[in-house]
DRENSE-111546 format. One line per field, with one value per residue (C-alpha): x, y, z; residue number from 1. Coordinates in Angstrom, 3 decimals. Layout:
<milos>
xx = (X;...)
yy = (Y;...)
zz = (Z;...)
n = (NUM;...)
</milos>
This chain:
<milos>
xx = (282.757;282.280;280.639;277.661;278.425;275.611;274.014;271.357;270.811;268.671;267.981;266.908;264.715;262.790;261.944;260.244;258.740;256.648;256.080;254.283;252.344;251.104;249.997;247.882;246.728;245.160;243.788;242.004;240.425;239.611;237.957;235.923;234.678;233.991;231.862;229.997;229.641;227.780;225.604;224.573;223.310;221.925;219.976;218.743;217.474;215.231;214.133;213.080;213.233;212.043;210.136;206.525;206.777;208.184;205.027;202.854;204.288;204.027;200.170;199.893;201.464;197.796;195.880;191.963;189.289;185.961;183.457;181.657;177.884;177.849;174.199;172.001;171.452;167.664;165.085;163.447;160.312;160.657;159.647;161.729;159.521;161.872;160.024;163.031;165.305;167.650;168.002;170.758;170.233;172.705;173.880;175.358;178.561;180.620;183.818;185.299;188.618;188.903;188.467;184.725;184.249;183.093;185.940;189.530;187.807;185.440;187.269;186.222;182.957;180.926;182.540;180.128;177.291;177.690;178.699;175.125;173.380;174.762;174.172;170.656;170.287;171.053;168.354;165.796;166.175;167.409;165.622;163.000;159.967;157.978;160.770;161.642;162.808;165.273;167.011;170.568;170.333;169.336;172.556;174.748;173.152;174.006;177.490;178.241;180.576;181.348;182.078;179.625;178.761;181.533;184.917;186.447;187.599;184.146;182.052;178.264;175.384;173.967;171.127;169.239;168.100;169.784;167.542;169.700;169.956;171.496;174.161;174.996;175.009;177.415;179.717;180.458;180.845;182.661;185.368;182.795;181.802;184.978;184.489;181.367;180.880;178.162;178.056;175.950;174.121;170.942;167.156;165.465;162.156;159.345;157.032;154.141;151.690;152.910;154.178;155.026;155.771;156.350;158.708;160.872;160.746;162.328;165.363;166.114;169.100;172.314;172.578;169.292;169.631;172.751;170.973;167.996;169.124;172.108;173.927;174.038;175.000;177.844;179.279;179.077;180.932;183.274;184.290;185.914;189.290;188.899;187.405;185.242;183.241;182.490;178.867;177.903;175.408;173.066;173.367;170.376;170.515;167.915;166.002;163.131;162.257;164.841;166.076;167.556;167.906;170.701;171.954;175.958;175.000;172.579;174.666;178.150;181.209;182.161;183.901;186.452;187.801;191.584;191.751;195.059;194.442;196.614;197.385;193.728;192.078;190.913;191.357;194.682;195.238;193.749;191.801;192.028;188.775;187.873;184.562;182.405;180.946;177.714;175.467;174.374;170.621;168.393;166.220;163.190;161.194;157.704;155.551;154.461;151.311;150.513;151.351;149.178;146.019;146.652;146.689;143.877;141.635;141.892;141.138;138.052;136.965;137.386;135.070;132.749;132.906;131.311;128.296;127.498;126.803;128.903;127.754;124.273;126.314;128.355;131.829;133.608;135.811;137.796;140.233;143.168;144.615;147.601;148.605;151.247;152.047;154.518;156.144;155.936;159.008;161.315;160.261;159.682;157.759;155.916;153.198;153.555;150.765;150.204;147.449;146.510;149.960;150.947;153.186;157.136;157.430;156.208;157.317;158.420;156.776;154.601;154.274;155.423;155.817;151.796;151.971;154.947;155.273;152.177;152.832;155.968;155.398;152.429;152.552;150.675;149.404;146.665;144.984;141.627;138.801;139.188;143.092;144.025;147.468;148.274;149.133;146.232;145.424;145.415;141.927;140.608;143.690;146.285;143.532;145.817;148.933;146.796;145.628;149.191;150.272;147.879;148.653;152.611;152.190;149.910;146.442;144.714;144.202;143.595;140.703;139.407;136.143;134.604;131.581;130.995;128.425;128.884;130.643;133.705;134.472;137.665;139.164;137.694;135.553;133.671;134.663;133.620;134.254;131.773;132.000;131.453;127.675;127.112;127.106;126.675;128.641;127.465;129.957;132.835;134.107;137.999;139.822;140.050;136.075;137.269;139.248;136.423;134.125;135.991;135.245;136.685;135.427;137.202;140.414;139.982;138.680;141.105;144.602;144.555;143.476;145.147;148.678;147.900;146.486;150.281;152.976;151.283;152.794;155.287;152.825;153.129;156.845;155.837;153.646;155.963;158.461;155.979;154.635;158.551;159.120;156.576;157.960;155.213;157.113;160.381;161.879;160.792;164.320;162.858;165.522;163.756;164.186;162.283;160.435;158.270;158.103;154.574;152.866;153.054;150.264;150.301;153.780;151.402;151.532;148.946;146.841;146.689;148.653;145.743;143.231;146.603;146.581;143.028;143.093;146.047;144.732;141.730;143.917;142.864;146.366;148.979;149.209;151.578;152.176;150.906;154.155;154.714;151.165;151.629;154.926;153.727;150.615;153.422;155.181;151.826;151.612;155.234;154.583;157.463;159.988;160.440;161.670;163.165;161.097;162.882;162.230;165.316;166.479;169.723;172.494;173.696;176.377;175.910;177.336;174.470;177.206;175.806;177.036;174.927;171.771;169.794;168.672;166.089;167.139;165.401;165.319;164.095;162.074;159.659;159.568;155.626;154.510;152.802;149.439;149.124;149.900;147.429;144.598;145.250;145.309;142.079;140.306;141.755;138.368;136.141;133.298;134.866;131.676;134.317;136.059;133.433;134.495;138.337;139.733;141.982;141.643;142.758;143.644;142.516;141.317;139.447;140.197;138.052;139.633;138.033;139.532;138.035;138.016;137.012;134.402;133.264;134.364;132.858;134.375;133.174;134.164;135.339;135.844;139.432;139.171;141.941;142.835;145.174;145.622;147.642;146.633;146.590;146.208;148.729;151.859;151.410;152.633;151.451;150.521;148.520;147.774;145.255;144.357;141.744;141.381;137.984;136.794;134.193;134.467;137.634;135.496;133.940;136.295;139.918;139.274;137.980;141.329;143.255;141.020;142.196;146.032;145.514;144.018;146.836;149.495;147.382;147.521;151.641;152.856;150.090;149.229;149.717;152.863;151.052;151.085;147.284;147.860;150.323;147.231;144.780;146.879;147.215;144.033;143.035;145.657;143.833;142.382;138.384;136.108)
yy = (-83.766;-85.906;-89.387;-90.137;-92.859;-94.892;-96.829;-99.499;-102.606;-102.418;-105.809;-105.044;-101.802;-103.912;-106.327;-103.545;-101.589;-104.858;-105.621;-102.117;-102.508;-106.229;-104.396;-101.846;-104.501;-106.459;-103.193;-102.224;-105.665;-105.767;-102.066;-103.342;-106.451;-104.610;-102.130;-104.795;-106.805;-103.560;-103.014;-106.504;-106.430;-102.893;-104.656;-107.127;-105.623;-103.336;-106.241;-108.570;-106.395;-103.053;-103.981;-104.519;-100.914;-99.292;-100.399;-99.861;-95.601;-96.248;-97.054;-93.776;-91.912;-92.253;-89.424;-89.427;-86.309;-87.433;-84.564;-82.865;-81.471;-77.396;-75.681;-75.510;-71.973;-70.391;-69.387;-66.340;-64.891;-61.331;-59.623;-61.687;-64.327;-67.941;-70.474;-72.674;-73.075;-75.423;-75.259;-76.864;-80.037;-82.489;-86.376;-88.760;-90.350;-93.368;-94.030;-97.416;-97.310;-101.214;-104.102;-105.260;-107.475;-110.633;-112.083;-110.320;-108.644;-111.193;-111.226;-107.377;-107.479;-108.348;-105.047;-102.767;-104.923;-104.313;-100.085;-100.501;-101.723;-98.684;-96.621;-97.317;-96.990;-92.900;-92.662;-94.355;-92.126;-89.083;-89.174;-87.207;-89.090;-88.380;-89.149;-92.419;-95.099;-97.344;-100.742;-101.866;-103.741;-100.847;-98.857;-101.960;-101.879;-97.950;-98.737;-101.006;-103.141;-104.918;-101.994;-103.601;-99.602;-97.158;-97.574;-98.530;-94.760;-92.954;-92.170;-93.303;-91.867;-93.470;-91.382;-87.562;-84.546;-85.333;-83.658;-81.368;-83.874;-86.389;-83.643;-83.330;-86.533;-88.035;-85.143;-85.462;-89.306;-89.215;-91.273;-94.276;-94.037;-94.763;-93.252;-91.289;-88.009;-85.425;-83.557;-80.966;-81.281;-79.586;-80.613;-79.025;-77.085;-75.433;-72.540;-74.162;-72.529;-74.601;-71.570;-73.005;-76.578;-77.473;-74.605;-74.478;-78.296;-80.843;-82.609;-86.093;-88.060;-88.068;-91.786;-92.096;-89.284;-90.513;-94.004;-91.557;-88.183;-87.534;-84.613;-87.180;-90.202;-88.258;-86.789;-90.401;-91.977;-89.190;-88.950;-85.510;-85.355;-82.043;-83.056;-79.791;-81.121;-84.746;-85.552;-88.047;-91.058;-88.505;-85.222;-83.358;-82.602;-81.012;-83.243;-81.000;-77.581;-74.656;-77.327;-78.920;-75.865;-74.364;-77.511;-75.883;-72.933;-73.978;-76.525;-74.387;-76.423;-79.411;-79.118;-81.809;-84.170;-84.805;-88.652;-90.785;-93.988;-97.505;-100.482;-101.747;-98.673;-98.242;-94.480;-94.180;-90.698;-87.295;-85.512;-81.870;-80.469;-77.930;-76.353;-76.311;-73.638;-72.620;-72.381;-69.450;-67.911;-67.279;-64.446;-65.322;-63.126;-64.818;-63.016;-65.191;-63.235;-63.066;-67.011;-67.676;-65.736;-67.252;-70.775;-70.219;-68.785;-72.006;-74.021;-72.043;-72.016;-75.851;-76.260;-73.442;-75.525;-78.999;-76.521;-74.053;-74.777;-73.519;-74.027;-75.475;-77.899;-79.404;-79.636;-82.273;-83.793;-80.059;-81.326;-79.889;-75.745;-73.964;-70.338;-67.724;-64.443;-62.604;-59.115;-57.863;-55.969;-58.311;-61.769;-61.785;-64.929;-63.371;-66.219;-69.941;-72.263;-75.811;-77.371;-79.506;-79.664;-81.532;-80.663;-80.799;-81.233;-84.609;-86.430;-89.755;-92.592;-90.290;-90.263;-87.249;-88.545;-87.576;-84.076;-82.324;-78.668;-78.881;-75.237;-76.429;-80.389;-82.642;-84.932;-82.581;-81.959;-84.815;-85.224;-84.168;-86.779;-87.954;-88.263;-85.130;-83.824;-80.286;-79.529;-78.854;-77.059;-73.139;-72.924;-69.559;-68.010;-68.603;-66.074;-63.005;-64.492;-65.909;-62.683;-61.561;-64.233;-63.276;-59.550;-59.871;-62.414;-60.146;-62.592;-59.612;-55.831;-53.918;-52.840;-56.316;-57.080;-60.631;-62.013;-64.846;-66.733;-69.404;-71.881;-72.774;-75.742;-77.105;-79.882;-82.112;-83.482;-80.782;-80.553;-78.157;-75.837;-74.412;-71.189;-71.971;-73.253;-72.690;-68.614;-66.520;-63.070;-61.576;-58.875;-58.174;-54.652;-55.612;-58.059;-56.820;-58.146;-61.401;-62.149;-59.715;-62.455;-65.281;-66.511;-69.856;-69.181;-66.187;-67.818;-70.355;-68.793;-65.769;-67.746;-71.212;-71.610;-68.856;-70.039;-73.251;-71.200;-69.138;-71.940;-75.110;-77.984;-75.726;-73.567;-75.988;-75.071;-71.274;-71.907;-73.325;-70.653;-68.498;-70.332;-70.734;-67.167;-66.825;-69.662;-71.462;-75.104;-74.180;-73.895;-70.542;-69.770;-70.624;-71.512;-74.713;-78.478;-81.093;-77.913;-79.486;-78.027;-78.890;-80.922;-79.949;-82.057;-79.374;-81.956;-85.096;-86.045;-88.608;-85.091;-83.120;-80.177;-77.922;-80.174;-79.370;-75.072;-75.047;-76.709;-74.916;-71.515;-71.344;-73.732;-77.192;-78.172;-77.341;-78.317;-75.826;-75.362;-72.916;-71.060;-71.122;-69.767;-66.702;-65.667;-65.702;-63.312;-61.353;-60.841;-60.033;-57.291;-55.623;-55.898;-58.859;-58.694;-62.357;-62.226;-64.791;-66.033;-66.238;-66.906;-66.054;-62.042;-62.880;-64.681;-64.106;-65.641;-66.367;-62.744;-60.918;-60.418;-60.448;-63.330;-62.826;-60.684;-61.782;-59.304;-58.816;-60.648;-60.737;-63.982;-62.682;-59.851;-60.026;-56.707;-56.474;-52.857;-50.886;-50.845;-54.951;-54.367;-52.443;-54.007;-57.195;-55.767;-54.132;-56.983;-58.601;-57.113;-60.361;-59.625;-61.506;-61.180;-62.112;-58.429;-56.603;-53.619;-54.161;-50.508;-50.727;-51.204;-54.634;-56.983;-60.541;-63.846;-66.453;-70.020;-73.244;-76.589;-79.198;-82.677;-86.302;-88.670;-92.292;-93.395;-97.426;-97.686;-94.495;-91.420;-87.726;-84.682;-82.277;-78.515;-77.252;-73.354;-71.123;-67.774;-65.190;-61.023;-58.394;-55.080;-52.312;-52.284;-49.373;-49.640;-53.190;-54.518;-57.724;-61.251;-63.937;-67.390;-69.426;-73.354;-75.219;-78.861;-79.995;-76.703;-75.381;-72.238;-70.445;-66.910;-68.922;-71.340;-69.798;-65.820;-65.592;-66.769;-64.699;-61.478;-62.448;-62.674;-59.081;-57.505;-59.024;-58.009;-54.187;-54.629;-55.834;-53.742;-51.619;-52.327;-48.842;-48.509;-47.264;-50.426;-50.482;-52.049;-48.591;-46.722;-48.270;-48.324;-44.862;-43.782;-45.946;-44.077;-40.856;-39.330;-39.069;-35.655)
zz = (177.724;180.569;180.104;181.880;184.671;184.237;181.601;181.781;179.924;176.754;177.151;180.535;179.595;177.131;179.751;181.915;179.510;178.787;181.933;182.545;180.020;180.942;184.267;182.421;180.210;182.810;184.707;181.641;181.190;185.001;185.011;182.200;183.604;186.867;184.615;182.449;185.929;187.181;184.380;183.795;187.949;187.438;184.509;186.247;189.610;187.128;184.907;188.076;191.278;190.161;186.959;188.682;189.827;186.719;184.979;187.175;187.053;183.454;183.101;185.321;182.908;180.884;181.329;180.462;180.093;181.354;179.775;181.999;180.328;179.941;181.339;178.412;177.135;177.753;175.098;175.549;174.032;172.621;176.186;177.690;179.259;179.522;177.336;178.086;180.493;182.497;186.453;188.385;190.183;192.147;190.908;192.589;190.237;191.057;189.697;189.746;191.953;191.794;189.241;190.125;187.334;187.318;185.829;187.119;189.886;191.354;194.503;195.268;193.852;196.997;198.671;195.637;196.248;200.046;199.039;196.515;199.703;202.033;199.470;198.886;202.486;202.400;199.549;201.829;204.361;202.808;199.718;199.165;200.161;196.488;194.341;192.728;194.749;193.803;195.267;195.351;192.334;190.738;192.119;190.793;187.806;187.441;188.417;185.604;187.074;184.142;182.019;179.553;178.748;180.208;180.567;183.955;184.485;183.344;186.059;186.113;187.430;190.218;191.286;189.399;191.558;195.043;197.879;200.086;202.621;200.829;199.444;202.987;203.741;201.069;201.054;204.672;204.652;201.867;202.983;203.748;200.043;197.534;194.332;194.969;194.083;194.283;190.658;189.613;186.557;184.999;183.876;181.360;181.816;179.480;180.466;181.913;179.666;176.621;174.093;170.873;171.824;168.455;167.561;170.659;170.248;173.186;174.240;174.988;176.008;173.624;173.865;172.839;169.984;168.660;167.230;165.360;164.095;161.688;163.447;166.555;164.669;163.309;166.477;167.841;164.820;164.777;168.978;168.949;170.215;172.344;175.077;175.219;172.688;173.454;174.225;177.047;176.925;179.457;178.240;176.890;173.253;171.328;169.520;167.659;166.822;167.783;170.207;168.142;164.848;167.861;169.212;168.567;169.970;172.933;174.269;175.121;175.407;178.141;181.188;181.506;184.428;183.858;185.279;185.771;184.640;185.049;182.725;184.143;182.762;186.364;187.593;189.785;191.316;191.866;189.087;187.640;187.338;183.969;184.722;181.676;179.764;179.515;176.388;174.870;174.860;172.320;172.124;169.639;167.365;168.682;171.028;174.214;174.475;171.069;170.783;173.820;172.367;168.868;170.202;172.156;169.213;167.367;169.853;170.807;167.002;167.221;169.686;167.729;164.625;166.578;167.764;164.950;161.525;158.471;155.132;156.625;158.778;161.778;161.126;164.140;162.272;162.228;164.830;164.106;163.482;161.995;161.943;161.306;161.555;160.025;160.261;156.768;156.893;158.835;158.362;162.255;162.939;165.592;166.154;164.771;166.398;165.395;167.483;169.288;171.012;174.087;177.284;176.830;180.387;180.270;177.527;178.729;176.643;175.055;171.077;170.042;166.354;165.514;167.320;165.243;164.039;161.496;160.340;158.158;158.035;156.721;160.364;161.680;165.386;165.763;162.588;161.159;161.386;158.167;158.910;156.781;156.810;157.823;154.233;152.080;148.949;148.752;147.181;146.816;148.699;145.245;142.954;143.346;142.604;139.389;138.645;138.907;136.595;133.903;133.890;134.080;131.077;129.231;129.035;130.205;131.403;134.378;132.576;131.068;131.494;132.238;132.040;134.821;133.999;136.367;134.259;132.102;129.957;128.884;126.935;124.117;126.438;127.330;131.216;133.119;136.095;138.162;141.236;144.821;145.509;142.111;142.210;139.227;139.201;135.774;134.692;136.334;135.552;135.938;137.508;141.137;140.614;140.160;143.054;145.323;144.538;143.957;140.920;139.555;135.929;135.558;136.548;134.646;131.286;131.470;133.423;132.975;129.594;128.140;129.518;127.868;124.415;125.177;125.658;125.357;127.466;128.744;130.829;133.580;133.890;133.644;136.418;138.216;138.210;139.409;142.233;143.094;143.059;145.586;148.448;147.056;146.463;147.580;151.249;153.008;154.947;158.159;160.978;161.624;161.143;158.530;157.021;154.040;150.564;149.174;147.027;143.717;141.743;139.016;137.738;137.728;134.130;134.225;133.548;131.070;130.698;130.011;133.204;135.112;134.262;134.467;137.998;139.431;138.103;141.144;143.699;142.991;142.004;145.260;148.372;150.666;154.203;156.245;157.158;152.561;152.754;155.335;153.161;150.475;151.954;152.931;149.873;148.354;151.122;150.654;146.847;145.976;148.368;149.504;153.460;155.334;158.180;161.464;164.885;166.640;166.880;168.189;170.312;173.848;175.550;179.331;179.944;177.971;175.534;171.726;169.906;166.425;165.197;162.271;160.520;157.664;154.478;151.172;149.776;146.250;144.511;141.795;140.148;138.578;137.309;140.123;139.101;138.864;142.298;142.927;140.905;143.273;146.186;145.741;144.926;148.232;149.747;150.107;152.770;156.324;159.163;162.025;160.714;161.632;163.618;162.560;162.830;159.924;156.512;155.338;151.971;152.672;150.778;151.926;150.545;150.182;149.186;148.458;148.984;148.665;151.482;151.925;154.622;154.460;151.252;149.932;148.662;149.498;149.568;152.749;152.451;154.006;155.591;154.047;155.011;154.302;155.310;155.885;158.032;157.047;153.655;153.366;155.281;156.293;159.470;159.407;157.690;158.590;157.322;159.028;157.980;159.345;157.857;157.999;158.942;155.584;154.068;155.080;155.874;158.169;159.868;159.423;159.600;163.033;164.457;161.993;163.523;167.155;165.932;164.611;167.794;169.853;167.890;167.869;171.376;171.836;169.185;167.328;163.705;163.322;165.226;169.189;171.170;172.372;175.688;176.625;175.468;177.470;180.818;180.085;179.783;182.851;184.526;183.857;187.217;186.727;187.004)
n = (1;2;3;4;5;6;7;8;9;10;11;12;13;14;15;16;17;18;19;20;21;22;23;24;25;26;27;28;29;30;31;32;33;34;35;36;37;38;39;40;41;42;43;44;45;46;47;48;49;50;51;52;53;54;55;56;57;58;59;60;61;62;63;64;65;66;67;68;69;70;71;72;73;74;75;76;77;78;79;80;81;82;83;84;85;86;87;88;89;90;91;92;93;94;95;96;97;98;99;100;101;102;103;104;105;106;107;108;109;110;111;112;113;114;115;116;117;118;119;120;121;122;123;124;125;126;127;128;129;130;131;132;133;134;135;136;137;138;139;140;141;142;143;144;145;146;147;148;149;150;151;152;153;154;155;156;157;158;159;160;161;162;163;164;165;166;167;168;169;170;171;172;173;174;175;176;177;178;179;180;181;182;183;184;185;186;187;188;189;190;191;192;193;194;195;196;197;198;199;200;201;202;203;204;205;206;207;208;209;210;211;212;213;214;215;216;217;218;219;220;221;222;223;224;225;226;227;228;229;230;231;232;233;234;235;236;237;238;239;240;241;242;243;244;245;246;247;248;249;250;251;252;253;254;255;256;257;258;259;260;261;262;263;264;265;266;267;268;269;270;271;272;273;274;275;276;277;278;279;280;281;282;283;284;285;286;287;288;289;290;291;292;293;294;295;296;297;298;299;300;301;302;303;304;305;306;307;308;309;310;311;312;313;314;315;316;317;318;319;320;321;322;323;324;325;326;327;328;329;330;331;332;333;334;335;336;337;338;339;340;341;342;343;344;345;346;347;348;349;350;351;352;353;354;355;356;357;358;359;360;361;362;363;364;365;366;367;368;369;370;371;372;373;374;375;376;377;378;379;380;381;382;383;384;385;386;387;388;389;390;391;392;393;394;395;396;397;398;399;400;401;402;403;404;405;406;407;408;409;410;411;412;413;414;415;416;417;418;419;420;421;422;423;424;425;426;427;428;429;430;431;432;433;434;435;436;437;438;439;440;441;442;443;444;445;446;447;448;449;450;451;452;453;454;455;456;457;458;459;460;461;462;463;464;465;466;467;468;469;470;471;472;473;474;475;476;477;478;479;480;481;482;483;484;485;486;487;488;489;490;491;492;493;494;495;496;497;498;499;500;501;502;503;504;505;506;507;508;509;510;511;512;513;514;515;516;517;518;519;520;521;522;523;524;525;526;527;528;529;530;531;532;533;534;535;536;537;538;539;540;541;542;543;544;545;546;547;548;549;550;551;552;553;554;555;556;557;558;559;560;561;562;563;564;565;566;567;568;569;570;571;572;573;574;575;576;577;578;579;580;581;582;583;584;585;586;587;588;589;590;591;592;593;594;595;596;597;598;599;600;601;602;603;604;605;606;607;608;609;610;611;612;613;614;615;616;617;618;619;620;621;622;623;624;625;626;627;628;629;630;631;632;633;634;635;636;637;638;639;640;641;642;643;644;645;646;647;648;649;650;651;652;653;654;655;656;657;658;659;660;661;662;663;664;665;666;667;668;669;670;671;672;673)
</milos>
């Protein structure tokens, strides 16, 4: 084999082999110094050259949603008729774009007082000429310069109800006014002729709201994350009545303004507008003509009970009135009038705490003469459901006899009882005589001591349960706010137990409301069906759409045997003048409390008018409870009101079915001979 001519020095290979690698030795530790080199400058030119601006992208990375307030829903009556409603009107908003403050911003604060000053300008000559003037420290206070209320990026409200030409104005000099915007917003408005003030109840600014009623308090303490939700310090919210009962549904859901925002919480960029949501409408159960004629009869009777004499005398200290009617079959609330009332329209600085709802509270509308509360005792109006009592717990017949001799005692102590001015009945064939003619001894000889004579002490509880099964004591269902549940002095145990059944057995011993009183005429009139009162029918959206229907609902039923029924209800015949000429046959009681007052030291007594019906006596339609405080004998003071609420409901919807105002158009549509 042939040897290879050339071989190299080991000694000499070594040699290069380490000096190659000394070469890539030192480019490896060059390359990584060059590297480190880099990314130590790269690290500085962002810390110190391009910091500033990094942060300054970063704060504008912060987004915040401004809410926008939805268009309240409307309330209609049951025809349709708007007893509340918003309209659109147009607000002038600034939003901060600088740091104004006093402190960080002092240096650009004279440029908002000068933009207050131009601004104020506009409204002078603009502004409509009858509206409220303001000056440029008005506008800086409304811009809130030192976020003392808002944040930096929330917009505030610089002016209400823009006139047309100062929409035009500021939205083509826009540019000359940083930060302002024109937004449209909404005020609320009530029909003019005052329907059921206290019922449809008000609104008022949340801000305001938030510091006095729990559902606001909460919603401020809890600030909703979805911004569709969030409430603003000037939003309307409703603060009484089905105002505020629907508040959820009423109010619809926010709009929202997207708004960049830097480190400075100032707003920095363009905004992304989410229109809001209308609220949905409610469609009530109550009757605006049959409202308007029912508030009007107790005010006329008012003014009939300073001028003509009942019970031999002038009654003017019968300031006050409260009624209800009530579909028998559906719980419809179809009239609820608490008066005097006052005009929702105008209720800036006005107490509003004296005129409330009096048909379900005590603070009633005004107050009677002698300062009487709306709640008063039933009197004469609770004898059928005593006479109901007495036959479903056996004390009596159908068929007992009584003989009223104008008296009862009671007690050890001989006390005694006595029937209105004294009256003597003689013998009353059964008990349907009893509650015909009222008569207190009966109720108290044949109820009130005989419950004692059954269970003792415990007959106050038996009572109780009774009245309770009624909606006498216990809430009615009504879809209403701060609704009262009576006065129950039948529990006061500095009485007696038998002073207490003897009282309560002819009225002398509750005090109910007089939305308690008309259910429980109309559970008397569909024989114990207990219905839910309601004034709303159902829910709309702003389409028309149907959101929710209430229907009838029974609350309870007492189950008594048909002819107890019956025996009541035909002693619900008590001779009422102010009926005379009433086309239908009807059940009704009249009612008399009496209740002390003090006068310089002195204490006498003041007779209450109660009054309670149903028409027609078969196949009712409708009840009616009618309280007068102040007012005498109920026959006298409450049943003339409760005679108008019957011939306008005959006339809206016909007591026996035929609306009477379609008949009479009708016939006046007839072509003469």
């Amino acid at each position: 084999m042939k040897k290879n001519s050339y071989s190299e020095d080991p000694q000499a290979q070594e040699a290069s082999r380490q000096r190659h690698f000394n070469i890539r030795l030192n480019i490896f530790f060059f390359s990584a110094f060059a590297i480190f080199t880099v990314i130590i400058v790269r690290l500085a030119i962002i810390q110190f050259v391009e910091g500033p601006t990094l942060t300054a992208q970063e704060g504008n990375l912060t987004v915040r949603d401004i809410p926008l307030p939805p268009t309240r829903g409307t309330i209609y009556d049951a025809t349709g008729a708007k007893l509340a409603y918003s309209t659109p009107v147009q607000s002038l908003y600034m939003t901060l774009m600088k740091d104004y403050s006093k402190g960080t911003g002092a240096e650009n604060r004279p440029e908002a007082l000068a933009l207050a000053a131009k601004i104020v300008k506009v409204f002078d000559k603009y502004g409509d000429p009858k509206g409220e003037k303001l000056s440029a420290q008005d506008v800086v206070t409304a811009m809130d310069l030192d976020s003392r209320i808002s944040g930096g990026y929330a917009p505030r409200r610089l002016k209400e109800n823009l006139s047309d030409e100062e929409v035009a104005y500021f939205l083509e000099h826009k540019d000359a006014f940083p930060g302002i915007d024109v937004v449209e917003e909404s005020i609320r408005h009530y029909d003019r002729s005052r329907v059921a003030v206290q019922t449809i109840g008000y609104t008022k600014k949340f801000k305001g709201a938030s510091y006095s009623l729990p559902l606001y308090e909460k919603l401020r303490a809890m600030k909703a994350q979805d911004p569709s939700l969030q409430y603003t310090d000037t939003e309307d919210v409703g603060y009484d009545g089905l105002e505020y009962q629907y508040q959820k549904e009423l109010r619809g859901r926010n709009g929202f303004k997207s708004v960049p925002i830097n480190a400075q919480n100032m707003v920095s960029g363009l905004a992304e507008i989410t229109p809001p949501e209308k609220g949905n409408d409610l469609h009530l159960t109550i009757n605006k003509n049959v409202q308007l004629r029912t508030q009007r009869a107790i005010t006329d009777q008012l003014k009939w009970l300073h001028t003509h004499p009942v019970s031999g005398k002038l009654h003017p200290n019968a300031q006050t009135g409260y009624a209800v009617a009530i579909e028998v079959n559906t719980g419809h609330v179809i009239a609820m009038a608490s008066m005097p009332d006052y005009d929702p329209n105008t209720l800036d600085g006005w107490n509003i705490e004296n005129y409330q709802n009096g048909t379900i509270t005590p603070y009633s509308s005004g107050r009677s003469g002698h300062n009487l509360e709306s709640v008063v005792l039933l009197g004469s109006t609770i004898k059928p459901l005593s006479v109901l009592l007495g036959l479903n717990e056996e004390l009596f017949t159908t068929t007992t006899s009584y003989q009223d001799r104008g008296i009862a005692t009671f007690g050890k102590d001989g006390s005694s009882v006595r029937n209105s001015q004294g009256h003597v009945y003689g013998y009353l064939r059964t008990p349907a005589d009893a509650i015909r003619h009222s008569s207190n001894v009966f109720m108290v000889d044949m109820i009130g001591k005989r419950m004692y004579s059954k269970y003792g002490a415990d007959g106050i509880a038996e009572w109780d349960k009774y009245m309770k099964e009624f909606g006498l004591g216990v809430s009615t269902g009504i879809d209403l706010p701060k609704e009262y549940l009576g006065t129950l002095e039948y529990k006061n145990e500095a009485e007696t137990a038998l002073s207490r059944l003897v009282y309560a057995s002819w009225g002398q011993q509750g005090k109910y409301t007089t939305m308690q009183l008309a259910q429980y005429a109309a559970m008397l009139a569909n024989r114990g069906k207990r219905m839910e009162p309601h004034l709303v029918s159902k829910i709309t959206d702003a389409n028309g759409k149907v959101v929710k229907t209430f229907k009838p609902k029974v609350l309870n039923q007492v189950k008594f045997k048909s002819r107890y029924w019956n025996e009541v209800i035909k002693g619900m015949a008590t001779n009422v003048s102010s009926f005379d000429g009433f086309p239908y046959d009807f059940a009704r009681k009249t009612g008399t409390s009496t209740q002390d007052v003090y006068m310089n030291g002195q204490r006498i007594q003041t007779d209450n008018g109660v009054f309670i019906a149903f028409a027609p006596r078969e196949n009712p339609k409708l009840a009616v409870a009618v309280v007068i405080p102040e007012g005498g004998f109920g026959s006298e003071s409450a049943a003339p009101v409760a005679r108008k609420i019957f011939d306008a409901y005959d006339e809206e919807y016909g007591l026996d079915g035929i609306p009477k105002k379609n008949l009479n158009m009708a016939q006046e549509a007839q072509p003469t001979e």
